[in-house]
C-alpha positions in Angstrom: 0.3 -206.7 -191.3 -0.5 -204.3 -194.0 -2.6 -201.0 -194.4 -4.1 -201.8 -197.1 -7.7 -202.5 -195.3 -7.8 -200.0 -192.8 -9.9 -197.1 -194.3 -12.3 -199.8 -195.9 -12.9 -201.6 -192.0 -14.0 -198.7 -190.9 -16.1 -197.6 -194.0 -18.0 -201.1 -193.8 -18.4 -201.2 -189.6 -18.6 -197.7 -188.7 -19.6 -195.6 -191.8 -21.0 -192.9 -190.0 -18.2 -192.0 -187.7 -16.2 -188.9 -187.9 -13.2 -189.9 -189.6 -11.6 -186.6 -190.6 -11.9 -183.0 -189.7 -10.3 -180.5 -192.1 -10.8 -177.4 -193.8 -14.0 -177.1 -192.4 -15.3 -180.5 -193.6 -15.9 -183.3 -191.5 -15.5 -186.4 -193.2 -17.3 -189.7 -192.1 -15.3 -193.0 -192.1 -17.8 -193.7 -195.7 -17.0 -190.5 -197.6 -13.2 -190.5 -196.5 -13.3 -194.3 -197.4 -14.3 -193.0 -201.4 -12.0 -190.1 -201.5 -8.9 -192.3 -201.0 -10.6 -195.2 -203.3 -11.5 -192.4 -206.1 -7.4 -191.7 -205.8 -6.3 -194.8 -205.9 -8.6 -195.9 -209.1 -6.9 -192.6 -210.8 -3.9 -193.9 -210.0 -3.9 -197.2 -211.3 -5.3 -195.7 -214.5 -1.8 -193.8 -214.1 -0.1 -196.9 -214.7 0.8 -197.0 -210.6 1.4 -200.4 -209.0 3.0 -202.3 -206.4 6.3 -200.7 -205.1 5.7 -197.3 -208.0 6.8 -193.8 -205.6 4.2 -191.6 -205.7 5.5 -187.8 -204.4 4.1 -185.1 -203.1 5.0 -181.5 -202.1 2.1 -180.0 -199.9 0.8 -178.5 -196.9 -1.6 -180.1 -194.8 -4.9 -180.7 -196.7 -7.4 -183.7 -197.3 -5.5 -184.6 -200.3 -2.7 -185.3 -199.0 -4.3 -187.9 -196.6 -6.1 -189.0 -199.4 -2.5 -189.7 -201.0 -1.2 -191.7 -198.1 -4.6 -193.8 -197.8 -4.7 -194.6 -201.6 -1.3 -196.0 -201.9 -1.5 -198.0 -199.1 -4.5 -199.5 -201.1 -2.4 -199.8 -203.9 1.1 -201.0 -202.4 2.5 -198.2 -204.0 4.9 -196.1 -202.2 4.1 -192.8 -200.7 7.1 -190.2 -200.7 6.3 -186.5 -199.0 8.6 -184.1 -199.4 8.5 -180.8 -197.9 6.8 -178.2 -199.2 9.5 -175.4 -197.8 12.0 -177.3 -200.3 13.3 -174.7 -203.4 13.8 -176.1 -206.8 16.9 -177.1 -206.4 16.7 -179.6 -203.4 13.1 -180.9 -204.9 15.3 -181.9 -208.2 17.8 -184.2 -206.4 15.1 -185.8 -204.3 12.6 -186.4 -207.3 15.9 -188.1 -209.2 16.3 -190.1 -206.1 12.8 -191.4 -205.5 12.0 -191.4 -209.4 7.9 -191.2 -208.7 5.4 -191.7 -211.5 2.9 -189.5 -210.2 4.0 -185.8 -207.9 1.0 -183.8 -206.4 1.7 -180.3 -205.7 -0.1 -176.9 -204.2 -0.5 -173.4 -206.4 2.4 -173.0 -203.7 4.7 -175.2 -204.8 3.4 -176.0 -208.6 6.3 -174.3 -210.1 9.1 -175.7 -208.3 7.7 -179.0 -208.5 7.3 -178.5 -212.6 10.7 -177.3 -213.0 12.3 -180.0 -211.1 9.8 -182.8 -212.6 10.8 -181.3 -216.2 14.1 -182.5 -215.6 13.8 -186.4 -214.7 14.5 -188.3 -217.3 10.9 -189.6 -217.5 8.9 -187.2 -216.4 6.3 -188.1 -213.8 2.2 -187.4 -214.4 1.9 -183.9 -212.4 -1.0 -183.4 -210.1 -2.2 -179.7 -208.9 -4.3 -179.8 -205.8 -6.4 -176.8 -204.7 -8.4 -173.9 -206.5 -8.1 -172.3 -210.0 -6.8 -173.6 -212.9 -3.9 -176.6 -213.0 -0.6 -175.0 -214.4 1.1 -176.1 -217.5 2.1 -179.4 -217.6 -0.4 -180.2 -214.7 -3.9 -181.8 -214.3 -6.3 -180.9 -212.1 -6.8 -183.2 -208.5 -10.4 -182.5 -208.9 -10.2 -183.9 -212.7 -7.6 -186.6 -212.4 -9.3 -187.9 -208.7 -13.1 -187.7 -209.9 -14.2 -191.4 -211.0 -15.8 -194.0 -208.7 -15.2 -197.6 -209.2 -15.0 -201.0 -207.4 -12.8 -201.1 -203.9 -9.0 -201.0 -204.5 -7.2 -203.2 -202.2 -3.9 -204.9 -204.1 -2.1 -207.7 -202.7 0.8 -206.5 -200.7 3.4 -208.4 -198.6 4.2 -206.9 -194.9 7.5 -206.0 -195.8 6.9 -204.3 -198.8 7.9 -200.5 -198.9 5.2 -197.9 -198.0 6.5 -194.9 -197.0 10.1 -193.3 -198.1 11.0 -190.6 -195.6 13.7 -188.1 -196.7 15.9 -186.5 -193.4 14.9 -183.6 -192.3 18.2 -182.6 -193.3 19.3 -181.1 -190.1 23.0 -182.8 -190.2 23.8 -182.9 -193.6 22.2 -184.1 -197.2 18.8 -186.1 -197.0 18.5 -189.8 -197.2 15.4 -191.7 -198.0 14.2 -193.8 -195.2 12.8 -196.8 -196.6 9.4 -197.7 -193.8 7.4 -200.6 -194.6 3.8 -201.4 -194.1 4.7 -203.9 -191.2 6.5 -201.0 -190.0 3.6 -198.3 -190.4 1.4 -201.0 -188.9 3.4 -201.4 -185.6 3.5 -197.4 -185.2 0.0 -198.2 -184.8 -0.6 -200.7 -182.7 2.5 -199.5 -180.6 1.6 -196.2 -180.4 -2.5 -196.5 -180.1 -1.7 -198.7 -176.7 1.0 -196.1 -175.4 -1.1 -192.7 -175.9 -4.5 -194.7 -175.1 -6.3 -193.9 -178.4 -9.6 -195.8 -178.8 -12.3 -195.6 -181.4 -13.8 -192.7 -178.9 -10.6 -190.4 -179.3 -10.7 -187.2 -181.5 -6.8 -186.7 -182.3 -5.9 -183.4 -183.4 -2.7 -182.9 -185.1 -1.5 -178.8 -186.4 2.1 -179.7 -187.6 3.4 -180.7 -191.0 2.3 -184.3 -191.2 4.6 -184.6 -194.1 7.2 -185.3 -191.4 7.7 -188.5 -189.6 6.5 -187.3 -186.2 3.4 -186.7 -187.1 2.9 -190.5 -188.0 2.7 -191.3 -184.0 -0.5 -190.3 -184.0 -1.6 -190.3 -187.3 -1.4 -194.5 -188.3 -2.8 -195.4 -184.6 -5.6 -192.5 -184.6 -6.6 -194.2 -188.3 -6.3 -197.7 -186.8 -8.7 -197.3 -183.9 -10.8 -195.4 -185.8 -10.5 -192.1 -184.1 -11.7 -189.1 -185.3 -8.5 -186.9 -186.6 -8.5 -183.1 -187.0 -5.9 -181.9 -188.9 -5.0 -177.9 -189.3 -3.4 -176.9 -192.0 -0.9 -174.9 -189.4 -0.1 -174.8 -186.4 -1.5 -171.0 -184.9 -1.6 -171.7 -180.7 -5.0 -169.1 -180.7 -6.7 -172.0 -183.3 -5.0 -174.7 -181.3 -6.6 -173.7 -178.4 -10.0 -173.2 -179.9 -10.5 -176.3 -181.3 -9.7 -178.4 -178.5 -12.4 -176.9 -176.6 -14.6 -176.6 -179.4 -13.7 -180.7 -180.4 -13.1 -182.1 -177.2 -9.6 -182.8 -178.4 -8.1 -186.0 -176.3 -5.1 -186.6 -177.8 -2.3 -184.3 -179.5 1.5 -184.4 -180.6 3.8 -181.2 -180.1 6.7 -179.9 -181.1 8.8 -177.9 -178.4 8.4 -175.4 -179.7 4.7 -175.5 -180.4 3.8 -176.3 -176.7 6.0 -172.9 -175.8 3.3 -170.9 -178.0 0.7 -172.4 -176.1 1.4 -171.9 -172.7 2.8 -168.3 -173.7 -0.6 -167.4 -175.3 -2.6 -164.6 -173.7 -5.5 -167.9 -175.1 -4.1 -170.5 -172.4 -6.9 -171.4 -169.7 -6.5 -175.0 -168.7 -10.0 -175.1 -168.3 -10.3 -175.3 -172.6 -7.4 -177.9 -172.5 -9.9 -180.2 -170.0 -10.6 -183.1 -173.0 -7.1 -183.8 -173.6 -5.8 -187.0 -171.7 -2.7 -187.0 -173.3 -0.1 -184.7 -175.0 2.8 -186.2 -176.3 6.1 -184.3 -177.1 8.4 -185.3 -179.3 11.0 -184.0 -181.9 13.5 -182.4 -179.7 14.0 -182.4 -176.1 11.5 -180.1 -173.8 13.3 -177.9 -171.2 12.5 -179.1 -167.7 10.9 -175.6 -166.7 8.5 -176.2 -169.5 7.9 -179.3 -168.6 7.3 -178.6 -164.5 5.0 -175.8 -166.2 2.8 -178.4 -168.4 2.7 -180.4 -165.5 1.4 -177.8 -162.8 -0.8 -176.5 -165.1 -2.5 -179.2 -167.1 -1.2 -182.6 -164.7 -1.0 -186.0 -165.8 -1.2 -185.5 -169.5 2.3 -185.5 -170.8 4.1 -188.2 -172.5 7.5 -187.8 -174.4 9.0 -189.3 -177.2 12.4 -189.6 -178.6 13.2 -191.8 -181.3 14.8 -191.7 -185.2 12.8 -192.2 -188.1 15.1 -195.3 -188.6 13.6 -196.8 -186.2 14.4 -196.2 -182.7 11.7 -195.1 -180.0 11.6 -194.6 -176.3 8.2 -193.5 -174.5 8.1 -191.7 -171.3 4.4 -192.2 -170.3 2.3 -189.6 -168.1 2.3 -192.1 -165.3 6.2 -191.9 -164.9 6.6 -188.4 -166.1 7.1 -186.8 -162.3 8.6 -189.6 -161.1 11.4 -189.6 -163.6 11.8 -186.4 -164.5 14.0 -185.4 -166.9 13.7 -188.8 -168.7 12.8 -189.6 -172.1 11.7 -193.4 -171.1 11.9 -196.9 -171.8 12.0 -198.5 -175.0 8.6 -200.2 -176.1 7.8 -203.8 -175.9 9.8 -206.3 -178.5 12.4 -202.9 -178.6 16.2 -203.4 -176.9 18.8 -200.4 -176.0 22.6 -200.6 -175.4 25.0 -197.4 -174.2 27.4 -197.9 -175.9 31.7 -196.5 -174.9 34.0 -195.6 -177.6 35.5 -199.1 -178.2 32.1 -200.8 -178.8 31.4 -201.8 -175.3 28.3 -201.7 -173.1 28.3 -198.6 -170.5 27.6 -199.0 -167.0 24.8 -197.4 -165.0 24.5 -193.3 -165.6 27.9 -193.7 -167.7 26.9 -191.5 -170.6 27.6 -193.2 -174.1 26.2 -193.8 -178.0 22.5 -194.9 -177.6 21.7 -197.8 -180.0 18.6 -199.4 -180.5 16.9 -202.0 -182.2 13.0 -203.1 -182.5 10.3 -204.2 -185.0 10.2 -200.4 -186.5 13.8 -200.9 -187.7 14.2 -199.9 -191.1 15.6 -201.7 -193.7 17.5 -199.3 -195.2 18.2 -195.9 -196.4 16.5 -196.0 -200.2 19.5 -196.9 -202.6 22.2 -196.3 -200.1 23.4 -199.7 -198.7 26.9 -197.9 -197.7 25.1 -195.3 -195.4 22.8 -198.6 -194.4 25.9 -200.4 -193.1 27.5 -196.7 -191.2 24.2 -196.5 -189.1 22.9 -200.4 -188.6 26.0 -202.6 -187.3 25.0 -205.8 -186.6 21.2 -205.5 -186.4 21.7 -202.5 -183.9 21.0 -198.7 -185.0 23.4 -196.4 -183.9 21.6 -193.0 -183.1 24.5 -191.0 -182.5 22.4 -188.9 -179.4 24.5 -189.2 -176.4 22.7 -190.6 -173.2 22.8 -192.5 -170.2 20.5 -195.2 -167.9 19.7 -195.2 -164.8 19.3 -198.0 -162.3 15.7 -198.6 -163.2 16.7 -198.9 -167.0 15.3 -194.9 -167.8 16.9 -193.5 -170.5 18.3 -189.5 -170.1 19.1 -187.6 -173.4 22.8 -185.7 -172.7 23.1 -184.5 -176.3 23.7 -185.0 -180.3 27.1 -186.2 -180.7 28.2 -184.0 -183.5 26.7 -180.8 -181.4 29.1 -181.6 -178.0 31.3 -178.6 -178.1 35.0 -178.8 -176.8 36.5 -176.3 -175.4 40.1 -176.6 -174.6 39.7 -180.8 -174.0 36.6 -180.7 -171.9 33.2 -181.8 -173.3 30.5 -179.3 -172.5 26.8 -180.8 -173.5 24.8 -177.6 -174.9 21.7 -179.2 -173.5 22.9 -178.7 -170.4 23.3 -175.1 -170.6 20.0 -174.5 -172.5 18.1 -176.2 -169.7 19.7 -172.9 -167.4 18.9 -170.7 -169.9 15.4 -172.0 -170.6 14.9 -170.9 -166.8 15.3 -166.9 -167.2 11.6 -165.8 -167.5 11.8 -163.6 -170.6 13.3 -166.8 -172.7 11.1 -168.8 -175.2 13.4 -171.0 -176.6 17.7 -171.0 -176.6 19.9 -173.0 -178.5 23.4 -173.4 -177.7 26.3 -174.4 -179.7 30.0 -173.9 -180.3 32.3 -171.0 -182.0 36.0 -170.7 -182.6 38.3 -169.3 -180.1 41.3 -168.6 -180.2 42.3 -170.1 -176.6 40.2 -172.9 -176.4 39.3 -174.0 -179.6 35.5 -173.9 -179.0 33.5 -171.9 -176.8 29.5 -171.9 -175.8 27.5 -169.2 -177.5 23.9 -168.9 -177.1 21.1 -167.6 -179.5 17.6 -166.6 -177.6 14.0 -166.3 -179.2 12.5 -163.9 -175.9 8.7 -164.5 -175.3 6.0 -162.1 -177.0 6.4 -158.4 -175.5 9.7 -159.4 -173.4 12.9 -157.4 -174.1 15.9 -159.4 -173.4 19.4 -157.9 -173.3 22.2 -160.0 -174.3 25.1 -158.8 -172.0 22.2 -159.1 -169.4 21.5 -162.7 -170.1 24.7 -163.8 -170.7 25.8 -162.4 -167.1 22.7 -164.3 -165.6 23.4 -167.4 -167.3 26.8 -167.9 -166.4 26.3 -166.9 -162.8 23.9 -170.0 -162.8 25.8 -172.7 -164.7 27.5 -176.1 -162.7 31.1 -175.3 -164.2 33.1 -172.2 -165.5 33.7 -174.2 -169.0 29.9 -174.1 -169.4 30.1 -170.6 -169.4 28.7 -168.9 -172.8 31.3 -166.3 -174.5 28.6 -164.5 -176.9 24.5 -164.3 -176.9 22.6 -163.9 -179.7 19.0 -162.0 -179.4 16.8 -163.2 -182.7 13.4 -163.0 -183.6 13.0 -166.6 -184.2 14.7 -170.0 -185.5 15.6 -171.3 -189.0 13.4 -174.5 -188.7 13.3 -177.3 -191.7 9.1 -178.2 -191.8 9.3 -180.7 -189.2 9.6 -177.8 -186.7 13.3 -178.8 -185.4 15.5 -175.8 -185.4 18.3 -175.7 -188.1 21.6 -175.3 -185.4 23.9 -175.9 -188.1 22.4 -172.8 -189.7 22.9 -170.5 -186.3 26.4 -172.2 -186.0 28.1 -171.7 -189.6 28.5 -167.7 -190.2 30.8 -168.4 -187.2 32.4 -171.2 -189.0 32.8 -169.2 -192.0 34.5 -166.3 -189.9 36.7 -168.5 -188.3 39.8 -166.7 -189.7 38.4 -163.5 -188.1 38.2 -161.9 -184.7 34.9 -163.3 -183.0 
């Protein structure tokens, strides 16, 4: 079970398939199959082998699939980092995951130099796109231009493919070590849960530099589908080319299937192709989700799950049925609530989700005392709050660090952000907890209002609180703001909303 094979079976069975769509190219399964061998031939010549990192800091393009494809040829380890990261935050990861080789965008060049520049052994710098390479850099088209004879190295299943580094959203990022028996059970996994075949076109318009996007990405490239990758997500292009490419099968954000239905775009008649939708990286609020469902039925799947290696699938056939769920672990996956002391919840009792499966990781890269905090005897403890239900259906309550309490009583943000997510003139809300004097914490909101809605904050917080189940959920201050602080998987940076409170804790609120 390794990747190393995958572009080259199709290249040799189905040559003239559409493999990739980007940038206005369209890539058959042959051409995309010498791209990534073209790469990985540069990158031996690099001096990269077996277990080397190889970094990048891009956008969505064709090079960086090419990346991804050439190291699994190659057994090296492919490292994405985020292209939103500043010079400072790309230093510490670089001297973490030590790559020989970092590719990097006119957009990031210069960040990526300064921070390469101080490694002690400064990695071979790559420049992807137009105009001339930067100092210190070599061209993608120059360094990636040589064909040669098929690269495919001899790699062991458990050898390390991927290192994903946190998001960051609850404190400094670790490096997720995922391995190429991993990466090859997200596909198999994954292709039978959404129903990808060789005849699905798979369009993904998120960061793929991010884990999510891998539950679509390793099973649309090991069934052979054809996958469209934007280079952003824009809901107008979304729309467009899922009516233009019969688009079957997609992965959103929250936040990204808010744009959509809020575009003055939407028809469900353009959405027709897609059979499945899958929603993942933070929960949906149930009126979006009755809304999906009235409008384009029997489409939506949800996933939660941690890089680490925890997943559980709600599938379209169960999503009205058990609403408000996020599923049922997978096949070969097991799931414990778990109290305080240790011990196994009962029924609906709300506790620690843990997990454990085959897409466990092995570790957080060089960190075997974080390693041992979240994996306690084989078991991965998610800290997300949740509870079971008779028939085994997992419900989402909350992060465990975000529970607010106010005066001894736990109030769940979620819960209030599903009433808020109810008030028509509301995109998205966040809720989350500021000093008080009385009662320690108490709920405040912040609101993103839908295109050409004015919301007023007195107003809202009035409505809200008429419409909550208890007088502690009720919020003490609303924020009105243009939009979110969001890292580049799209998940919204609370602890950024939350801290200026913090920091002002000495003063009046």
């Amino acid at each position: 079970m390794d990747l190393t094979c995958i572009v080259g079976h199709h290249a040799r069975y189905r040559p003239r398939a559409t493999a990739v769509v980007c940038d206005g190219q369209r890539l058959d399964w042959a051409a995309f199959d010498r791209r990534a061998n073209r790469l990985a031939l540069a990158l031996a010549s690099a001096g990269v082998g077996r277990g080397d990192r190889v970094a990048t800091v891009l956008g969505n393009c064709l090079e960086l699939l090419d990346v991804y494809w050439a190291c699994a040829r190659l057994g090296a380890v492919a490292v994405p980092l985020s292209p939103l990261l500043m010079q400072a935050g790309l230093a510490s990861l670089l001297a973490d995951a030590e790559p020989k080789v970092v590719f990097a965008s006119a957009a990031t060049a210069e960040a990526a130099g300064e921070a390469c520049a101080a490694l002690p052994a400064t990695p071979r710098c790559v420049r992807v796109g137009e105009g001339g390479a930067p100092a210190g850099f070599l061209a993608y088209g120059r360094f990636a231009a040589s064909d040669g004879p098929a690269v495919r190295a001899q790699v062991a299943p458990d050898d390390p493919y991927n290192i994903m580094y946190t998001s960051g959203t609850t404190g400094l990022p670790k490096g997720i070590v995922l391995t190429h028996r991993i990466r090859a059970m997200y596909a198999t996994l994954m292709a039978n849960a959404w129903r990808i075949t060789s005849r699905s076109v798979v369009l993904h318009s998120g960061a793929i530099v991010f884990n999510g996007a891998f539950v679509t990405l390793m099973p649309a490239f090991m069934a052979g589908a054809a996958y469209v990758l934007h280079r952003q997500f824009d809901a107008e292009a979304f729309i467009d080319t899922v009516a233009r490419e019969g688009v079957t099968h997609t992965m959103l954000v929250p936040a990204q299937i808010a744009a959509i239905l809020d575009s003055p775009a939407f028809d469900p008649a353009r959405l027709a192709s897609l059979e499945t939708l899958v929603s993942l990286g933070a929960p949906l609020p149930l009126a979006r989700k009755e809304a999906l469902e009235a409008l384009l039925p029997g489409r939506f799947h949800e996933l939660y799950g941690l890089t680490e290696g925890f997943v559980t699938i709600l599938d379209r056939d169960d999503a009205v049925r058990k609403r408000g769920s996020v599923g049922i672990p997978p096949p070969w996956f097991e799931m414990r609530i778990l109290r305080e002391d240790g011990r196994e919840a009962a029924t609906d009792e709300i506790g620690e989700i843990a997990g454990r499966g085959p897409l466990l990781m092995p570790g957080y890269y060089r960190r075997p005392d974080l390693t041992a905090e979240a994996i306690r005897d084989g078991w991965l403890r998610t800290g997300d709050l949740g509870r079971v239900d008779a028939d085994g259906y997992l419900y989402l309550v909350d992060r465990k660090k975000d529970m607010i309490d106010s005066g001894g009583v736990k109030v769940y943000p979620r819960d209030v952000e599903e009433v808020i997510a109810r008030h028509p003139d509301v995109a998205e809300a966040v809720v989350f907890g500021i000093p008080d004097e009385k009662w320690g914490e108490t709920p405040m909101a912040a609101v993103v209002p839908r295109p050409g809605r004015a919301l007023s904050a007195d107003d809202l917080r009035e409505w809200v609180n008429a419409r909550v189940a208890a007088r502690y959920q009720r919020l003490s201050r609303v924020a009105i703001v243009p939009e979110f602080p969001r890292n580049a998987a799209g998940k919204i940076l609370k602890r950024e909303l939350r801290e200026p409170y913090w920091a002002a804790r000495d003063t009046r609120i």
